[in-house]
MIZAGU-154609 format. One record per residue: residue number from 0; x, y, z of N, C-alpha, C in turn. Coordinates in Angstrom, 3 decimals, decimal comma, m for minus. Example, Ala and Ser with C-alpha at 12.3 -4.5 7.8 and 13.67 -1.06 7.14 Angstrom:
2
<r><k>0</k><n_x>13,190</n_x><n_y>m5,690</n_y><n_z>7,800</n_z><ca_x>12,300</ca_x><ca_y>m4,500</ca_y><ca_z>7,800</ca_z><c_x>13,200</c_x><c_y>m3,300</c_y><c_z>7,800</c_z></r>
<r><k>1</k><n_x>12,850</n_x><n_y>m2,250</n_y><n_z>7,080</n_z><ca_x>13,670</ca_x><ca_y>m1,060</ca_y><ca_z>7,140</ca_z><c_x>12,900</c_x><c_y>0,030</c_y><c_z>7,870</c_z></r>
***
This chain:
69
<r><k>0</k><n_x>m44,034</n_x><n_y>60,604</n_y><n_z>m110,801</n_z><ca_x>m44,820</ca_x><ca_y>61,269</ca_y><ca_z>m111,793</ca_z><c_x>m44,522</c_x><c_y>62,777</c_y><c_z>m111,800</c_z></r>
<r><k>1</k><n_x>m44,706</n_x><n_y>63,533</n_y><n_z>m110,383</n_z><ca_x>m44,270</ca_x><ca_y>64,625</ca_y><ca_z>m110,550</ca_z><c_x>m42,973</c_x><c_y>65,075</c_y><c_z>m111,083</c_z></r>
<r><k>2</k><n_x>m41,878</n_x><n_y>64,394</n_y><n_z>m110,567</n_z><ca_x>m40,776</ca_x><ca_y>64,597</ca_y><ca_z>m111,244</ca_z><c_x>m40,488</c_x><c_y>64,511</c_y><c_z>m112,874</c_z></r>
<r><k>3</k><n_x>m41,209</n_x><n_y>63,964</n_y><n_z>m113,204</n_z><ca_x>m41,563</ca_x><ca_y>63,831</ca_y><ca_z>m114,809</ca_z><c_x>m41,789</c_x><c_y>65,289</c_y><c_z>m115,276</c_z></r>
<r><k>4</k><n_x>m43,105</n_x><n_y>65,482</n_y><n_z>m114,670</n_z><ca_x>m43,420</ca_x><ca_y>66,563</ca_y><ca_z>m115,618</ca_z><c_x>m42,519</c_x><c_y>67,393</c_y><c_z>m115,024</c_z></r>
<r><k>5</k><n_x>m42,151</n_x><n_y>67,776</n_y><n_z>m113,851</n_z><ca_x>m41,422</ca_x><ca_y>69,091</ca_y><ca_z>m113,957</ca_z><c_x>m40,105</c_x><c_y>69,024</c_y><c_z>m115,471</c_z></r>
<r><k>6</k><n_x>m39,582</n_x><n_y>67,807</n_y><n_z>m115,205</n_z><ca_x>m38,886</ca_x><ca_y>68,075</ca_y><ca_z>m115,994</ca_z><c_x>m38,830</c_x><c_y>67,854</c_y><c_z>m117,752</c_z></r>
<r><k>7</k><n_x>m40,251</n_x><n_y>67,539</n_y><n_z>m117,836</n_z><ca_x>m40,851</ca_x><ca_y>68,312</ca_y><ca_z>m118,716</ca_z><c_x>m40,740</c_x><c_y>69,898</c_y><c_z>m119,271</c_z></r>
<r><k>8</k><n_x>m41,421</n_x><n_y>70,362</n_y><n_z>m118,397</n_z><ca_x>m41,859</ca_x><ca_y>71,675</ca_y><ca_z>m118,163</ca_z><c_x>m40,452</c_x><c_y>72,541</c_y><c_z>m118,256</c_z></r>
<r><k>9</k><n_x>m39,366</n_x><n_y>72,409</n_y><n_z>m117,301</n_z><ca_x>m37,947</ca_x><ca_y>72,867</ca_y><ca_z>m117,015</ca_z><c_x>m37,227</c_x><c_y>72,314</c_y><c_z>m118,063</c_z></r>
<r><k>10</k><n_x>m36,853</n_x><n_y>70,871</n_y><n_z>m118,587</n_z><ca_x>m36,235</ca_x><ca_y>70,846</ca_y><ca_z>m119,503</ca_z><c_x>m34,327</c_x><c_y>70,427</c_y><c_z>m118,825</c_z></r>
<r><k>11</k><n_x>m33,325</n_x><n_y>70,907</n_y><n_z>m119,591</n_z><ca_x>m32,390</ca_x><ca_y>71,023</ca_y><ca_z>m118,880</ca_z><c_x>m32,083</c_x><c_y>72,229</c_y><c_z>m118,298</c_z></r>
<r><k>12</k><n_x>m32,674</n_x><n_y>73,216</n_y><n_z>m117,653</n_z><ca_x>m32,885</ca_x><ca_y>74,189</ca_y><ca_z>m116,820</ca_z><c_x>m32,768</c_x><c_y>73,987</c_y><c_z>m115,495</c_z></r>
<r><k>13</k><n_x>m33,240</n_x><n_y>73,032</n_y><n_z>m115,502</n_z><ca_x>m33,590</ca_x><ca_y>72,643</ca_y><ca_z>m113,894</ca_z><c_x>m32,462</c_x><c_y>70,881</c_y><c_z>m113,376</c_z></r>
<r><k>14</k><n_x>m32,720</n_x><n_y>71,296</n_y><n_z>m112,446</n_z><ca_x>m32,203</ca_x><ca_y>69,931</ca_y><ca_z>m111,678</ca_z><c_x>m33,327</c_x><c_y>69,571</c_y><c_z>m110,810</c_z></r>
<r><k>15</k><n_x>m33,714</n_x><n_y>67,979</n_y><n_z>m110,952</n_z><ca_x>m35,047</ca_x><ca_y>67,905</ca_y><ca_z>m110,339</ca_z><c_x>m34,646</c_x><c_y>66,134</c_y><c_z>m109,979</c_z></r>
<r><k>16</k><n_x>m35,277</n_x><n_y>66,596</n_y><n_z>m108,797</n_z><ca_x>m34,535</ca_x><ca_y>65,437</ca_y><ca_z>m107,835</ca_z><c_x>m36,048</c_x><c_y>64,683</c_y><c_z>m107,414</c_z></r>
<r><k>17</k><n_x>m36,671</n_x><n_y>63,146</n_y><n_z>m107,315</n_z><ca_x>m37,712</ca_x><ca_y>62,799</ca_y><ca_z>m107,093</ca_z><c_x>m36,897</c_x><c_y>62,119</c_y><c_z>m105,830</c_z></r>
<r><k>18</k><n_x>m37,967</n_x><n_y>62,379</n_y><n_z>m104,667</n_z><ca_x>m37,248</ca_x><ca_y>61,313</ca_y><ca_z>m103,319</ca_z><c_x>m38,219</c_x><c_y>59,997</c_y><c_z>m103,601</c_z></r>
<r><k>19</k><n_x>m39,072</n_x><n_y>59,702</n_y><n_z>m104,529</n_z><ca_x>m39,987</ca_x><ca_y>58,283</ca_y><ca_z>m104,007</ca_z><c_x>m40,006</c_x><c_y>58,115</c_y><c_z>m105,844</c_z></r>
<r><k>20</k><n_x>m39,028</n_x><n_y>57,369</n_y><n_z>m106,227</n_z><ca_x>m38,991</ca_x><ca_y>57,291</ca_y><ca_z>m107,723</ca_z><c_x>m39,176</c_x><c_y>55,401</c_y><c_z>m107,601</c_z></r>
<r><k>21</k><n_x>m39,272</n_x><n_y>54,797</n_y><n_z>m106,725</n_z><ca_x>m40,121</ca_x><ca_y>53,391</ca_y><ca_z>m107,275</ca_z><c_x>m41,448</c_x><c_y>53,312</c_y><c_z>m107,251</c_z></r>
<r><k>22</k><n_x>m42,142</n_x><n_y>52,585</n_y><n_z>m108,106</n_z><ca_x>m43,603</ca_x><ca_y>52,992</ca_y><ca_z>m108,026</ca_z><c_x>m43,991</c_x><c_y>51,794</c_y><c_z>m107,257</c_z></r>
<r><k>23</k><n_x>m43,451</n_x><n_y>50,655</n_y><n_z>m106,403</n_z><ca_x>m43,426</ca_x><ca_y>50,173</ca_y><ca_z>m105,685</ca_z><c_x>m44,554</c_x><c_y>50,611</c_y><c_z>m104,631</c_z></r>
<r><k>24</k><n_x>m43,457</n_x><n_y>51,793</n_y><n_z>m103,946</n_z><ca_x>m43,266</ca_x><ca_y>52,470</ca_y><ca_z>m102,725</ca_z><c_x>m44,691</c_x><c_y>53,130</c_y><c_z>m102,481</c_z></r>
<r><k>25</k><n_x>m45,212</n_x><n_y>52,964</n_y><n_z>m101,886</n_z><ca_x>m46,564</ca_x><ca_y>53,877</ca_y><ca_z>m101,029</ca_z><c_x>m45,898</c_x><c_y>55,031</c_y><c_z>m100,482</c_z></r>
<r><k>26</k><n_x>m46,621</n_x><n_y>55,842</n_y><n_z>m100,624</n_z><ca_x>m46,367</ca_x><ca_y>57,126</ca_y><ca_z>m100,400</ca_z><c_x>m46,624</c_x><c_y>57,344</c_y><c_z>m98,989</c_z></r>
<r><k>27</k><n_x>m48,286</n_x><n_y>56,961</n_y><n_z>m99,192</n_z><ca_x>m48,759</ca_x><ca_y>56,908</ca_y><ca_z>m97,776</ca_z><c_x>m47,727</c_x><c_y>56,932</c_y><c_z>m96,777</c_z></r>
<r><k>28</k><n_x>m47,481</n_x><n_y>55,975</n_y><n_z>m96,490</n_z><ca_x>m45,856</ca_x><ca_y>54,853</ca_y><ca_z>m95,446</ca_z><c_x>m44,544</c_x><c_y>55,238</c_y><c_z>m95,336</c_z></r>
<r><k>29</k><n_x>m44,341</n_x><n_y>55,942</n_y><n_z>m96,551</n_z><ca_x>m42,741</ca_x><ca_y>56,400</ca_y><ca_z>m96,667</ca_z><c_x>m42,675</c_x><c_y>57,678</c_y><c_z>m95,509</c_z></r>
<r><k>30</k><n_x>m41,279</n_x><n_y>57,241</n_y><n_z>m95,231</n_z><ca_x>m40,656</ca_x><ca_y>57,540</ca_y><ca_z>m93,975</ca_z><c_x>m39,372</c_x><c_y>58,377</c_y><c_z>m94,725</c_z></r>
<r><k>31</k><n_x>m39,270</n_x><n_y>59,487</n_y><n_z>m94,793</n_z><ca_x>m38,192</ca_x><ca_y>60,293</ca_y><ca_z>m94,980</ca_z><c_x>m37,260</c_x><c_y>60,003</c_y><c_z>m94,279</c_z></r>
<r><k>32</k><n_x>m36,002</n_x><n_y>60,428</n_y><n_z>m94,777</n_z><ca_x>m34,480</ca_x><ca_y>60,088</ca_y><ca_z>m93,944</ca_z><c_x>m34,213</c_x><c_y>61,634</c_y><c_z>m93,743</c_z></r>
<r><k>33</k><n_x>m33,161</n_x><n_y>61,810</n_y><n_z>m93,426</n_z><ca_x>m32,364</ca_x><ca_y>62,949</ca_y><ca_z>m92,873</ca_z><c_x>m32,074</c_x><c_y>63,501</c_y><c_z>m94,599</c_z></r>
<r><k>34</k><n_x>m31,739</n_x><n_y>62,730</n_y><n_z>m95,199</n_z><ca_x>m31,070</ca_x><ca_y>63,084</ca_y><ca_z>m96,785</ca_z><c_x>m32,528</c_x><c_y>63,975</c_y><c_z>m97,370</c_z></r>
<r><k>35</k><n_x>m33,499</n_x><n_y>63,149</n_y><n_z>m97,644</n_z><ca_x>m34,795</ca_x><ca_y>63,736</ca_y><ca_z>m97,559</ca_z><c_x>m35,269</c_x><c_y>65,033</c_y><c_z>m97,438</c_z></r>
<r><k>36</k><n_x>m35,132</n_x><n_y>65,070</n_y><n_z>m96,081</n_z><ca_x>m35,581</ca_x><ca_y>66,165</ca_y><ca_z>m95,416</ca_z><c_x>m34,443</c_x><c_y>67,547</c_y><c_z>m95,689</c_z></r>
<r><k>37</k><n_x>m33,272</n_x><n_y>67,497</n_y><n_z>m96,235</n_z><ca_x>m32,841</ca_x><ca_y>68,629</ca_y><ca_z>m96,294</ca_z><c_x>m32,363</c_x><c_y>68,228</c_y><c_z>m97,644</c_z></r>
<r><k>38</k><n_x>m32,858</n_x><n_y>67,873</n_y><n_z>m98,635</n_z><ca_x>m33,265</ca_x><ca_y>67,979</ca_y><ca_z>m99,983</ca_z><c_x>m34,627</c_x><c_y>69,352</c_y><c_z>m100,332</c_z></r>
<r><k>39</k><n_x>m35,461</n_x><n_y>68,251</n_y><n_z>m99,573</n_z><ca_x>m36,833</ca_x><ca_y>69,373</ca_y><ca_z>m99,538</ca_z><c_x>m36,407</c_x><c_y>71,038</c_y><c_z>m98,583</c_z></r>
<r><k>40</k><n_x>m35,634</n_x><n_y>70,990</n_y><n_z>m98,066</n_z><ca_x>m35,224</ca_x><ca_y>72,572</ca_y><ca_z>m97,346</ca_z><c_x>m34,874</c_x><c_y>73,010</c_y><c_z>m98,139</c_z></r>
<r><k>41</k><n_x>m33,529</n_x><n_y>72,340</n_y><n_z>m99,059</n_z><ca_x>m32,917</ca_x><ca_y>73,203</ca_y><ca_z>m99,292</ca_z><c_x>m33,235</c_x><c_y>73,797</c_y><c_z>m100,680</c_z></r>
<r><k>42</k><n_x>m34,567</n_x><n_y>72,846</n_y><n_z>m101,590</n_z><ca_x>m34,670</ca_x><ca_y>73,142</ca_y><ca_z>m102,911</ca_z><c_x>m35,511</c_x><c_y>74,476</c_y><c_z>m102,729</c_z></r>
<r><k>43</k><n_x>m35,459</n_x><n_y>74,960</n_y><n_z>m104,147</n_z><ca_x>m36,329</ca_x><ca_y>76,559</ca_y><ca_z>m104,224</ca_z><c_x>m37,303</c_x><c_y>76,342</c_y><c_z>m104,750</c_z></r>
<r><k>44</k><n_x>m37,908</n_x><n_y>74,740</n_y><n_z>m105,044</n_z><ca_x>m39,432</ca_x><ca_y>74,929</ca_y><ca_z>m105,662</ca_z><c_x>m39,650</c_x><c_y>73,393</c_y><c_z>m105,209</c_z></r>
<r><k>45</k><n_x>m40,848</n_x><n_y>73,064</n_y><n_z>m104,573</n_z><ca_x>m41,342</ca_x><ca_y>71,566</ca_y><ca_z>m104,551</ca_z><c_x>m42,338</c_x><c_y>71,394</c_y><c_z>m105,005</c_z></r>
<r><k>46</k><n_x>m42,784</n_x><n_y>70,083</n_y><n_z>m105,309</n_z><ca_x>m43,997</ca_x><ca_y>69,982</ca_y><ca_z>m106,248</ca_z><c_x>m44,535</c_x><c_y>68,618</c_y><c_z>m105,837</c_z></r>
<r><k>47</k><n_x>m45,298</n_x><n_y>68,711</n_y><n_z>m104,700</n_z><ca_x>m45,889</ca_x><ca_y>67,104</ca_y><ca_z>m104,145</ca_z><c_x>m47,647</c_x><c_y>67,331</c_y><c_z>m103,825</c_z></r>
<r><k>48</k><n_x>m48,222</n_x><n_y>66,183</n_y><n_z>m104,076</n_z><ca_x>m49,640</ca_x><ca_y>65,700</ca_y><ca_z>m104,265</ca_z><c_x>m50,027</c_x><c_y>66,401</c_y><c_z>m102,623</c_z></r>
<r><k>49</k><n_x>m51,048</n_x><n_y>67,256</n_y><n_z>m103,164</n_z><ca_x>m52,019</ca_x><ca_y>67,568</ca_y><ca_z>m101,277</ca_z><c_x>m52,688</c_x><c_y>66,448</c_y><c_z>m101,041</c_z></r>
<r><k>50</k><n_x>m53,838</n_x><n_y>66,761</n_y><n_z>m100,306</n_z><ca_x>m54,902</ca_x><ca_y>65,988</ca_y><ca_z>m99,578</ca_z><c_x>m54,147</c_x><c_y>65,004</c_y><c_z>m98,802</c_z></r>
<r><k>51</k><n_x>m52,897</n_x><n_y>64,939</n_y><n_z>m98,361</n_z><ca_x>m52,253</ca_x><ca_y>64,342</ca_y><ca_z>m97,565</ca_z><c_x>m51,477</c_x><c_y>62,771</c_y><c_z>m97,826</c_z></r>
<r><k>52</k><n_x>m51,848</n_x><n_y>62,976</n_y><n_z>m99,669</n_z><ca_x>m50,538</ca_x><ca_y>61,797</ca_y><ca_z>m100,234</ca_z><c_x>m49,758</c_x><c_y>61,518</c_y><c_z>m99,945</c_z></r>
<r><k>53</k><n_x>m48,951</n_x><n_y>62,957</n_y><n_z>m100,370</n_z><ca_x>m47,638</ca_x><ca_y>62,795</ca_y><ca_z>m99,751</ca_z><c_x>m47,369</c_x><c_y>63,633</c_y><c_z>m98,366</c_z></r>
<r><k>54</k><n_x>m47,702</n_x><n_y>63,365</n_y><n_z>m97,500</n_z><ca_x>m47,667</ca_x><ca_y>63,876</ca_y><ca_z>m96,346</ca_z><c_x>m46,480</c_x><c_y>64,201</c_y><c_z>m95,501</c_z></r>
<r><k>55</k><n_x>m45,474</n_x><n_y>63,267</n_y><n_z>m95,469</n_z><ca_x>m44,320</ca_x><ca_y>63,616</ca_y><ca_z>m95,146</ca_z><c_x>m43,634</c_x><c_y>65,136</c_y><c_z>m96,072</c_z></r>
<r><k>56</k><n_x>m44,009</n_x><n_y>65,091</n_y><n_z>m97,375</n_z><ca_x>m43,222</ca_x><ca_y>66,719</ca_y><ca_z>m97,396</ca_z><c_x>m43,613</c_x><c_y>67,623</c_y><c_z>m96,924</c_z></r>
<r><k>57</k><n_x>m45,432</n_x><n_y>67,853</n_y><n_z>m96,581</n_z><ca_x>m46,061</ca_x><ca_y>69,003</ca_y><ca_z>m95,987</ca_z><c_x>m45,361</c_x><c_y>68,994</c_y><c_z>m94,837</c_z></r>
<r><k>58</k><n_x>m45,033</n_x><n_y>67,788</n_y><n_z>m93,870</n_z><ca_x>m44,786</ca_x><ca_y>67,416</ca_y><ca_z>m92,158</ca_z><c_x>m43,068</c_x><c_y>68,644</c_y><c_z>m92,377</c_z></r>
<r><k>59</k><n_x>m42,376</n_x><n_y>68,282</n_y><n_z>m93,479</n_z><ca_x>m40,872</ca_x><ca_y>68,483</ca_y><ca_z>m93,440</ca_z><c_x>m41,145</c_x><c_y>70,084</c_y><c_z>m93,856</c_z></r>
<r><k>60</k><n_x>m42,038</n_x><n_y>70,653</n_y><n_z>m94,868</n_z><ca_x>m41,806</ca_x><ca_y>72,109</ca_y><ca_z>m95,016</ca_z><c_x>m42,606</c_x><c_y>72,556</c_y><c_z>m93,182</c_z></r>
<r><k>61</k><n_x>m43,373</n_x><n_y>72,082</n_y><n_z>m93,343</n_z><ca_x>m44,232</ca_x><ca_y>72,838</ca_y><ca_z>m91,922</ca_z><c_x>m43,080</c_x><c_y>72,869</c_y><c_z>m90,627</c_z></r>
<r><k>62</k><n_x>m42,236</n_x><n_y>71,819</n_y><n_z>m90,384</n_z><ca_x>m41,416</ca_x><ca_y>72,095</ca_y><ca_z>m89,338</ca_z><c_x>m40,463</c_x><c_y>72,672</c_y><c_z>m89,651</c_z></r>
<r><k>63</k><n_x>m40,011</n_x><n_y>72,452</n_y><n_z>m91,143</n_z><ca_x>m39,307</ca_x><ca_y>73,673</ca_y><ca_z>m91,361</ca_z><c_x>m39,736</c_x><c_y>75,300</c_y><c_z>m91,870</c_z></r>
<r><k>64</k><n_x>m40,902</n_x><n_y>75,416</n_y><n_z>m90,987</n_z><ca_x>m41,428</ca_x><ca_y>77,450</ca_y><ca_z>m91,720</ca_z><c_x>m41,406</c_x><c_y>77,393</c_y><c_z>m93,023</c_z></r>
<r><k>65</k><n_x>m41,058</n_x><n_y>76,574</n_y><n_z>m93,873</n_z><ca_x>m40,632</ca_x><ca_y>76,949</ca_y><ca_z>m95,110</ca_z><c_x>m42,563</c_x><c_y>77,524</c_y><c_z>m95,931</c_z></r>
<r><k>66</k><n_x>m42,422</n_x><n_y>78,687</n_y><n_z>m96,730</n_z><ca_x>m43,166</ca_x><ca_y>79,501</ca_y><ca_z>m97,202</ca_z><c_x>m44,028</c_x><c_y>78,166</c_y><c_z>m98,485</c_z></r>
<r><k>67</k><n_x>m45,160</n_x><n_y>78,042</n_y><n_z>m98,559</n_z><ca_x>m45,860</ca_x><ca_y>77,554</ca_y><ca_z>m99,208</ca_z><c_x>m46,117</c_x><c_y>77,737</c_y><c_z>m100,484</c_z></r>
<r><k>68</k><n_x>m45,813</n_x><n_y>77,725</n_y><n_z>m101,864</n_z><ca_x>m46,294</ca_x><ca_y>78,533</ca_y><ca_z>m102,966</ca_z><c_x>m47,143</c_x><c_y>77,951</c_y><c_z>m103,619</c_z></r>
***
């Protein structure tokens, strides 16, 4: 969903990459890979659900310092 609207919003401006694009998949449960995790480092803007949805990206910016916006 998020990936939607960003690229909404961005348009072809942006390159916008969703790591959990089956709606299958629980968020809750998902287990990041290595690919994952330095996707989310290396992008300059992320855009994932608080209250601990998606929890694995908070886990991946927090061990990586990465600045909160």
């Amino acid at each position: 969903m998020w990936a939607d609207i960003a690229r909404q919003v961005g348009g072809d401006d942006f390159a916008i990459e969703a790591l959990i694009s089956d709606p299958a998949i629980d968020p809750h449960h998902y287990e990041s890979s290595p690919r994952d995790i330095a996707t989310i480092q290396d992008a300059d803007l992320v855009i994932f659900n608080g209250g601990g949805y998606d929890q694995f990206v908070q886990d991946v910016l927090d061990a990586a310092d990465a600045p909160l916006a």
